[in-house]
Biopython code that builds the backbone (N, CA, C, O; Angstrom):
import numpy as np
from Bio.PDB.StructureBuilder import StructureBuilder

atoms = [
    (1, "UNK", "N", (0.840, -1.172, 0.000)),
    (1, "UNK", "CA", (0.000, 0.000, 0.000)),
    (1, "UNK", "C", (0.887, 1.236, 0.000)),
    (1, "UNK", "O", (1.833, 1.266, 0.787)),
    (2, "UNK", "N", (0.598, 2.530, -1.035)),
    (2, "UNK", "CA", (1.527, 3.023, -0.643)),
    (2, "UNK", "C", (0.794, 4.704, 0.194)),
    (2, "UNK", "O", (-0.382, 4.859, -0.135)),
    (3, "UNK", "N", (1.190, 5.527, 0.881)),
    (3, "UNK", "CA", (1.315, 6.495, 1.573)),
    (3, "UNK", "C", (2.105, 7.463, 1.217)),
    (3, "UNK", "O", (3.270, 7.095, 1.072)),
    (4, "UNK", "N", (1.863, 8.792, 0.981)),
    (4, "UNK", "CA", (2.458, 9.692, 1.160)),
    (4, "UNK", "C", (2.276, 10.862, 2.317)),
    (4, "UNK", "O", (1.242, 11.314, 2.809)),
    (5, "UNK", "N", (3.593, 11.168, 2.557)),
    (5, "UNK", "CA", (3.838, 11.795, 3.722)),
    (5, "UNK", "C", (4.839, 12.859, 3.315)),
    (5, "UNK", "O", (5.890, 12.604, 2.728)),
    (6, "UNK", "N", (4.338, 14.366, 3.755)),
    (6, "UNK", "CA", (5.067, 15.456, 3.827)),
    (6, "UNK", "C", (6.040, 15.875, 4.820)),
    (6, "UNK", "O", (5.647, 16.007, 5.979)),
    (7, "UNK", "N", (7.050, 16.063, 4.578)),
    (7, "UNK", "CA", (8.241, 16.661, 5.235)),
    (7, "UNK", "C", (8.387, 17.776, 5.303)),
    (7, "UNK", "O", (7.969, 18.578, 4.468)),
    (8, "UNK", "N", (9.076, 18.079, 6.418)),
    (8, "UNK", "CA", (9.548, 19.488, 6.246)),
    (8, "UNK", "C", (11.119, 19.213, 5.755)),
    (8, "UNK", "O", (11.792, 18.189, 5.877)),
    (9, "UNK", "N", (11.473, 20.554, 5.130)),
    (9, "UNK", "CA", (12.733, 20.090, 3.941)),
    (9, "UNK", "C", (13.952, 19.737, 4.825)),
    (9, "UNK", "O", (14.937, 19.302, 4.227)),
    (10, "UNK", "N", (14.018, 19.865, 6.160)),
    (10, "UNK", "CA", (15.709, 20.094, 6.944)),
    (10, "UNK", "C", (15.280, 18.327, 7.610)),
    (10, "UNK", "O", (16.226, 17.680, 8.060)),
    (11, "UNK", "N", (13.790, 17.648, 7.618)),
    (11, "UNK", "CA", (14.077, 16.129, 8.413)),
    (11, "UNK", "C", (14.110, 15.693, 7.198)),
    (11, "UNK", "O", (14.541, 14.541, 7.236)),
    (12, "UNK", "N", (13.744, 16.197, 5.515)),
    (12, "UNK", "CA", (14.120, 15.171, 4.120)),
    (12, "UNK", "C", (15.015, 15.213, 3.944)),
    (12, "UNK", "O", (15.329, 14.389, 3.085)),
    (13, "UNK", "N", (16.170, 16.045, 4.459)),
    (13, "UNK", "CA", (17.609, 16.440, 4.207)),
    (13, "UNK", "C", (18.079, 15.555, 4.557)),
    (13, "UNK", "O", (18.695, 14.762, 3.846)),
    (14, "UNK", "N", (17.810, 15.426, 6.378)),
    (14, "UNK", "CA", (18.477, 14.271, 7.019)),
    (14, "UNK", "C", (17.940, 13.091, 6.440)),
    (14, "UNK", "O", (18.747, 12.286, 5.974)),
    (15, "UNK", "N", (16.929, 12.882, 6.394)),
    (15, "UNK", "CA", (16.547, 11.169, 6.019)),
    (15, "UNK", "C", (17.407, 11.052, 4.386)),
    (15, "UNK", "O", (18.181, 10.131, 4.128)),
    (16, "UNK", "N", (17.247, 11.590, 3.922)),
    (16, "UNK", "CA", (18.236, 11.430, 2.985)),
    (16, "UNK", "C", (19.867, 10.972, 2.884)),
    (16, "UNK", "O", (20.472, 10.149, 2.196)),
    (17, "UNK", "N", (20.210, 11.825, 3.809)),
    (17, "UNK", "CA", (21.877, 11.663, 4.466)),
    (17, "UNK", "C", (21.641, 10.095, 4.560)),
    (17, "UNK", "O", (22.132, 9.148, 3.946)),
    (18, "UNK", "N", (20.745, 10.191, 5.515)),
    (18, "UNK", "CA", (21.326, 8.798, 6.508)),
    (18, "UNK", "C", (20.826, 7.753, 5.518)),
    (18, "UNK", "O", (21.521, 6.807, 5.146)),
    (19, "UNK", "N", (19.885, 7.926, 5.213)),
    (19, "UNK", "CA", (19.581, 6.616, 3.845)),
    (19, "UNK", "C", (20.890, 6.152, 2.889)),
    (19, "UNK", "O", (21.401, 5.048, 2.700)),
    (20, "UNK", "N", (21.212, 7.563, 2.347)),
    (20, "UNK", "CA", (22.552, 7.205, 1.618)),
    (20, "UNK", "C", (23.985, 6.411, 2.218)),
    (20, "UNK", "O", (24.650, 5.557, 1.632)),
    (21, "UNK", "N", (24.229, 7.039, 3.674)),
    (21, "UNK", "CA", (25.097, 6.464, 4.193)),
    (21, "UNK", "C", (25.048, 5.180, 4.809)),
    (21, "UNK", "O", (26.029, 4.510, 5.133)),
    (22, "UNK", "N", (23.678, 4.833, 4.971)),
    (22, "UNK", "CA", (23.147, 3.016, 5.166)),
    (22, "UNK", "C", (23.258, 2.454, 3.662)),
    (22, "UNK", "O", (23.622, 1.278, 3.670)),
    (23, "UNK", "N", (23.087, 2.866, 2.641)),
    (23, "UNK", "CA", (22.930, 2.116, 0.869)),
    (23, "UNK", "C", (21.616, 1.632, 1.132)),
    (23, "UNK", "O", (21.155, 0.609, 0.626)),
    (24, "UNK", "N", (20.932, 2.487, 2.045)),
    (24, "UNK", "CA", (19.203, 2.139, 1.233)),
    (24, "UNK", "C", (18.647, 3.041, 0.726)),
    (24, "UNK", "O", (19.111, 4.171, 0.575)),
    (25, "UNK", "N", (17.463, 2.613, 0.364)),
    (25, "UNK", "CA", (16.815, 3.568, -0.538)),
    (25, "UNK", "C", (15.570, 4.450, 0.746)),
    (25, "UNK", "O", (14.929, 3.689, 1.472)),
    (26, "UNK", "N", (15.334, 6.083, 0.910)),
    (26, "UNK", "CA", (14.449, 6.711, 1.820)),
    (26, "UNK", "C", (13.439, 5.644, 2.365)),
    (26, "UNK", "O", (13.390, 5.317, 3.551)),
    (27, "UNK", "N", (12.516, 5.056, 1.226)),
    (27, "UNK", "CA", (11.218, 4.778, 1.280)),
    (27, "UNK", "C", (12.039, 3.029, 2.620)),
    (27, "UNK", "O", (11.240, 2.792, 3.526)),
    (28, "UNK", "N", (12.839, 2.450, 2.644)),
    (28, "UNK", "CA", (13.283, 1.466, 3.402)),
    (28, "UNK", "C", (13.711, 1.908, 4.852)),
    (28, "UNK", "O", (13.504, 1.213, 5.847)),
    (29, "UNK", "N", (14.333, 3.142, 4.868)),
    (29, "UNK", "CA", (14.657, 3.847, 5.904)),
    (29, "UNK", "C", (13.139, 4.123, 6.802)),
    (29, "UNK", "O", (13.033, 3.895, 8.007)),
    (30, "UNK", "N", (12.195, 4.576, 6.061)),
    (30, "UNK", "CA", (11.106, 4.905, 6.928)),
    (30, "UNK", "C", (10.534, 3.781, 6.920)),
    (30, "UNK", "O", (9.518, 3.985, 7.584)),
    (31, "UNK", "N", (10.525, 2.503, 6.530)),
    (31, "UNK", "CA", (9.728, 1.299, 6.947)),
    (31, "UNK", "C", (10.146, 0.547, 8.068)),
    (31, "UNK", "O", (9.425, -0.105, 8.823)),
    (32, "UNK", "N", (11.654, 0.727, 8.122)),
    (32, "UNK", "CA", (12.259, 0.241, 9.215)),
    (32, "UNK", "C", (12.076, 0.988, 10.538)),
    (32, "UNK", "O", (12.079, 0.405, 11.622)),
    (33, "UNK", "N", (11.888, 2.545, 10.369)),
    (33, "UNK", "CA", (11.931, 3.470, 11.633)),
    (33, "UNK", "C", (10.368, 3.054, 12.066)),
    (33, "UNK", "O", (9.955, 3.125, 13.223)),
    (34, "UNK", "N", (9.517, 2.572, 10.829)),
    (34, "UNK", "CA", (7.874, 2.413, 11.329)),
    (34, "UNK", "C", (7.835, 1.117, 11.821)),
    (34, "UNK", "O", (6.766, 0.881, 12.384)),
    (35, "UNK", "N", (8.940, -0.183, 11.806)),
    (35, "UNK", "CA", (8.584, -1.072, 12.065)),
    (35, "UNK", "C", (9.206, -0.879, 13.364)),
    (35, "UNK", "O", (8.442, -1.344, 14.209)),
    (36, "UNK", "N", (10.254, -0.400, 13.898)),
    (36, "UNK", "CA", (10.855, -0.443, 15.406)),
    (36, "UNK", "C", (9.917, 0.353, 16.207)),
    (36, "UNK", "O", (9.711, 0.110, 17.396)),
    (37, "UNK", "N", (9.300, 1.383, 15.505)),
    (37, "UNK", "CA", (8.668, 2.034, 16.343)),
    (37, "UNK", "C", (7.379, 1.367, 17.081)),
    (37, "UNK", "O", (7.160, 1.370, 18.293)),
    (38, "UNK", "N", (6.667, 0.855, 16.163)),
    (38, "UNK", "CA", (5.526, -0.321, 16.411)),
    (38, "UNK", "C", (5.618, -1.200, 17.277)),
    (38, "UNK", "O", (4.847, -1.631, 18.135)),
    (39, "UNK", "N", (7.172, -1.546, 16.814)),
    (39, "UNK", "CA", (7.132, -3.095, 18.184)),
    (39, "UNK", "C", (7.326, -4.525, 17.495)),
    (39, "UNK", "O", (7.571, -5.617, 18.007)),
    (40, "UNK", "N", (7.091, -4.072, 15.877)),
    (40, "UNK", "CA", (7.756, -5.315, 14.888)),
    (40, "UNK", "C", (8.682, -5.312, 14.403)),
    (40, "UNK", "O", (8.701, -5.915, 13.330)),
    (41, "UNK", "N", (10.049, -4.623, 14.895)),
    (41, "UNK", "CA", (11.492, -5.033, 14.742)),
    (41, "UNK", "C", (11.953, -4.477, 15.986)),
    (41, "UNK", "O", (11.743, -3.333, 16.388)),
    (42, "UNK", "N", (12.873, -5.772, 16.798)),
    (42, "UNK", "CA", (13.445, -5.673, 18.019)),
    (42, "UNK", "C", (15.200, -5.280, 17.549)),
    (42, "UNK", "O", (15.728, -6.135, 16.838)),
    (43, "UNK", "N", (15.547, -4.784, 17.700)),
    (43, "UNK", "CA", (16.806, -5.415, 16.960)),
    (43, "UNK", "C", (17.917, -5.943, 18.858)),
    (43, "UNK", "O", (18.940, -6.610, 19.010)),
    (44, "UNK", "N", (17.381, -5.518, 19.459)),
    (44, "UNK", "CA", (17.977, -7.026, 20.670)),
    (44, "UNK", "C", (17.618, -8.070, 20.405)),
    (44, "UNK", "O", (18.331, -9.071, 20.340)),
    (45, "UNK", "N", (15.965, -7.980, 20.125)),
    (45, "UNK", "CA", (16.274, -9.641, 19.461)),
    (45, "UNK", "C", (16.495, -10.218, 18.354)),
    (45, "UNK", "O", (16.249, -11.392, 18.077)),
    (46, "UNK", "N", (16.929, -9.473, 17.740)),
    (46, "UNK", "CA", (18.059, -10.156, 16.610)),
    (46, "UNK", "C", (19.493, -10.491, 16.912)),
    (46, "UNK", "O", (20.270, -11.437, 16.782)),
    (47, "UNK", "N", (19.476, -9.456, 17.304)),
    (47, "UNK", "CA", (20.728, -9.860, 17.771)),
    (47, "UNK", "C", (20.950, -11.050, 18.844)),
    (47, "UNK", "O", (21.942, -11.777, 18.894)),
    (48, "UNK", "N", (20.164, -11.083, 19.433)),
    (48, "UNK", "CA", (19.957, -12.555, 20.293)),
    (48, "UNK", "C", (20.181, -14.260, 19.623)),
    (48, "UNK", "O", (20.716, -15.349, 19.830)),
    (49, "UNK", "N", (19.455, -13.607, 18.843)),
    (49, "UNK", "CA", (18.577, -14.713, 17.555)),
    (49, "UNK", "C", (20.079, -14.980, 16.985)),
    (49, "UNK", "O", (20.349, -16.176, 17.094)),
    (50, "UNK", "N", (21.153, -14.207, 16.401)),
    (50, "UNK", "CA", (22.005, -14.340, 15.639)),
    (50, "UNK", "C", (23.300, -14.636, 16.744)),
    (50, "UNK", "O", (24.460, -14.821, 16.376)),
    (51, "UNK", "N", (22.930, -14.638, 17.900)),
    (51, "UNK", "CA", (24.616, -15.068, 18.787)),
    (51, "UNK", "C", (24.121, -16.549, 19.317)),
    (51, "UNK", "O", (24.866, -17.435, 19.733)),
    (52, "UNK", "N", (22.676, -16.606, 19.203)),
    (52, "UNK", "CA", (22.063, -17.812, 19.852)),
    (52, "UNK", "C", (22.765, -19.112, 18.641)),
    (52, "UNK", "O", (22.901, -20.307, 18.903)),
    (53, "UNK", "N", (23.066, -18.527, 17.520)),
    (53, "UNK", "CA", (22.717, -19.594, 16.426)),
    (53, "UNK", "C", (24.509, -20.393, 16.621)),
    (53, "UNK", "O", (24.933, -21.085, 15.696)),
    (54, "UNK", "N", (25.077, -20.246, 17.458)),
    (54, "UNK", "CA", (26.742, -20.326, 17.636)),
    (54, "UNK", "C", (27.647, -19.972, 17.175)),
    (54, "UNK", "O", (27.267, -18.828, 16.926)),
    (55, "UNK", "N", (28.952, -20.024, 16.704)),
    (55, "UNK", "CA", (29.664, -18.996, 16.685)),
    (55, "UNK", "C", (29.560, -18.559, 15.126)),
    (55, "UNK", "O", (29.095, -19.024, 14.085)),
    (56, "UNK", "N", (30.371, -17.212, 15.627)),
    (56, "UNK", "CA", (30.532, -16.857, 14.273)),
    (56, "UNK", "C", (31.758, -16.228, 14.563)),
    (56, "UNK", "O", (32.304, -15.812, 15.585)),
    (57, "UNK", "N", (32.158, -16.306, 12.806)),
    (57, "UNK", "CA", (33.561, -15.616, 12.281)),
    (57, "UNK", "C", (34.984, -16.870, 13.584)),
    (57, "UNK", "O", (34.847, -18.007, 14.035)),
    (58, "UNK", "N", (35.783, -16.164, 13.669)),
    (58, "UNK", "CA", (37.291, -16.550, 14.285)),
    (58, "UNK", "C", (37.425, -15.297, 15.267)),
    (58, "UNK", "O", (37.374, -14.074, 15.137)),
    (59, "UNK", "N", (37.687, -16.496, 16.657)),
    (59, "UNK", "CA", (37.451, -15.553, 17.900)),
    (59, "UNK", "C", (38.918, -14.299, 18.078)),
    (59, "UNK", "O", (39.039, -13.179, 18.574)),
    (60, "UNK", "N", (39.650, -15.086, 17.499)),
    (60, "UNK", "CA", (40.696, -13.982, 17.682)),
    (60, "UNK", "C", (40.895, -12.936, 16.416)),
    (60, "UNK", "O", (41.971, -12.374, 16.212)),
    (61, "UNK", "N", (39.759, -12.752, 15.616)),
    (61, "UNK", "CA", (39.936, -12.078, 14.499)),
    (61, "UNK", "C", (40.254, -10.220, 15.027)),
    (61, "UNK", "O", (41.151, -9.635, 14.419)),
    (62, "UNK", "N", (39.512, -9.486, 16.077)),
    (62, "UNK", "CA", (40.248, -8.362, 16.955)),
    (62, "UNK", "C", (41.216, -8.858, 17.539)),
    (62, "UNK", "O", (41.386, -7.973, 18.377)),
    (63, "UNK", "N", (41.970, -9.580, 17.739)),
    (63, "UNK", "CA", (43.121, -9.344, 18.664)),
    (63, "UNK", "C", (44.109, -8.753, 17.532)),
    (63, "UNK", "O", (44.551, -7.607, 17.619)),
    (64, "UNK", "N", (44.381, -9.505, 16.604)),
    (64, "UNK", "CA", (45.332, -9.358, 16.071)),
    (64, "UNK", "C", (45.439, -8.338, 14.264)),
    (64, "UNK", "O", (46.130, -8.535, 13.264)),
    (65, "UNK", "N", (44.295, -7.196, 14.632)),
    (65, "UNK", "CA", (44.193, -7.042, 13.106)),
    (65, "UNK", "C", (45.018, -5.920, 12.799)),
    (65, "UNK", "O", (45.480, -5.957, 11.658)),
    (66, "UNK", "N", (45.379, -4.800, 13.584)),
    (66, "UNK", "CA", (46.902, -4.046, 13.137)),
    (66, "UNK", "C", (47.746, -4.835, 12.322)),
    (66, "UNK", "O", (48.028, -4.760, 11.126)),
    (67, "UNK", "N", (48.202, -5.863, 13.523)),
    (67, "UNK", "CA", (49.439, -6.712, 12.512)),
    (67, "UNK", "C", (48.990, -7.297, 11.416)),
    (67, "UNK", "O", (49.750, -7.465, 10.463)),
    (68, "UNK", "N", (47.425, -7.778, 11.374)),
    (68, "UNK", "CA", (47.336, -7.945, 9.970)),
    (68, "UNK", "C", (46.659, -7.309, 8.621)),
    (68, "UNK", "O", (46.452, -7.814, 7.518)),
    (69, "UNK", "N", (46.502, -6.525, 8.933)),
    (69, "UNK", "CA", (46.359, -5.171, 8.220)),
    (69, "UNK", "C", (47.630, -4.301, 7.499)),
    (69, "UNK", "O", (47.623, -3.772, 6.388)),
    (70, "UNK", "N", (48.602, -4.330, 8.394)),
    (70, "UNK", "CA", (50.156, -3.704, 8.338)),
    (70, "UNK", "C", (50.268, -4.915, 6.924)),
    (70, "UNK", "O", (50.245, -4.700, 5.712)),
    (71, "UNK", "N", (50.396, -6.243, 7.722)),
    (71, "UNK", "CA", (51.334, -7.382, 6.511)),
    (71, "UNK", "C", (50.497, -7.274, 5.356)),
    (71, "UNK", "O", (51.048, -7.669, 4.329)),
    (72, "UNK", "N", (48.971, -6.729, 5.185)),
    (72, "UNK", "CA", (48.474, -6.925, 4.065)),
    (72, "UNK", "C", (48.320, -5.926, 3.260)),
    (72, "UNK", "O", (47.935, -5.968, 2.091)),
    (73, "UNK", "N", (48.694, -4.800, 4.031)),
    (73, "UNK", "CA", (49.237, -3.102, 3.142)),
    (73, "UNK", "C", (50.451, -3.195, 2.098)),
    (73, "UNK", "O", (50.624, -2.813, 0.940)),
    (74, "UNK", "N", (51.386, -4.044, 3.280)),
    (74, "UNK", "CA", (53.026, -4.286, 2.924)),
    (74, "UNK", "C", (52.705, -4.773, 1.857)),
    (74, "UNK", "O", (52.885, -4.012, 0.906)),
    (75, "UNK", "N", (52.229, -5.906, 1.581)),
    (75, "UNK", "CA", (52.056, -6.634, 0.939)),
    (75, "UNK", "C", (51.880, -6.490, -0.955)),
    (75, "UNK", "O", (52.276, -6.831, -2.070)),
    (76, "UNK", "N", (50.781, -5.547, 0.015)),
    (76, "UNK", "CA", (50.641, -4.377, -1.782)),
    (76, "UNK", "C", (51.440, -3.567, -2.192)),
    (76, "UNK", "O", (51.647, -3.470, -3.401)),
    (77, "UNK", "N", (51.937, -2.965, -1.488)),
    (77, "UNK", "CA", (52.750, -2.095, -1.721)),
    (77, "UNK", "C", (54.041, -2.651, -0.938)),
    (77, "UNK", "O", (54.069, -2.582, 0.291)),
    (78, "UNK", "N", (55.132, -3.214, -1.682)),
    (78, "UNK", "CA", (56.265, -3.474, -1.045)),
    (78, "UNK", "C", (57.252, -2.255, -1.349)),
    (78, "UNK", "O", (57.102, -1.943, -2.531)),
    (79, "UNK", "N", (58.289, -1.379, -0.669)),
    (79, "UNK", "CA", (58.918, -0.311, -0.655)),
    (79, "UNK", "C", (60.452, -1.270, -0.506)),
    (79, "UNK", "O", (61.537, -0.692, -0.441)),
]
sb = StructureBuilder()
sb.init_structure("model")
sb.init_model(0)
sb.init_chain("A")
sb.init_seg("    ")
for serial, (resi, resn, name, xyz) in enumerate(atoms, 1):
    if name == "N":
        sb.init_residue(resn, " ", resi, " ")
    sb.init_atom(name, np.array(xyz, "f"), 0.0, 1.0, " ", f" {name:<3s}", serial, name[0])
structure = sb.get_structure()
């Protein structure tokens, strides 16, 4: 269904910004702000939902990412 809704031009400014700097499109930005607001997107419990499911990624992947970041700069660019 679709809805239209008037803005004032300085909150289309912002919803704009921030849409762009997420890579969605406005009209997704306000479905998501209407669905948290409602009470049909938790995002604790997603996030629940997604640590519940066991691990993810490699536990020491922060400990060590300077040094591997450095070897994989070097890497490209050897001097």
């Amino acid at each position: 269904m679709a809805v239209s809704v008037r803005l004032d031009p300085v909150i289309e400014a912002k919803l704009a910004q921030q849409a762009n700097l997420l890579g969605i499109t406005k009209s997704d930005f306000i479905k998501d702000a209407i669905e948290r607001v409602l009470g049909m997107k938790n995002p604790a419990a997603l996030l629940r939902e997604v640590r519940s499911n066991g691990k993810l990624g490699r536990r020491d992947a922060s400990a060590d990412v300077s040094r591997l970041m450095k070897a994989k700069l070097r890497a490209q660019r050897p001097d």
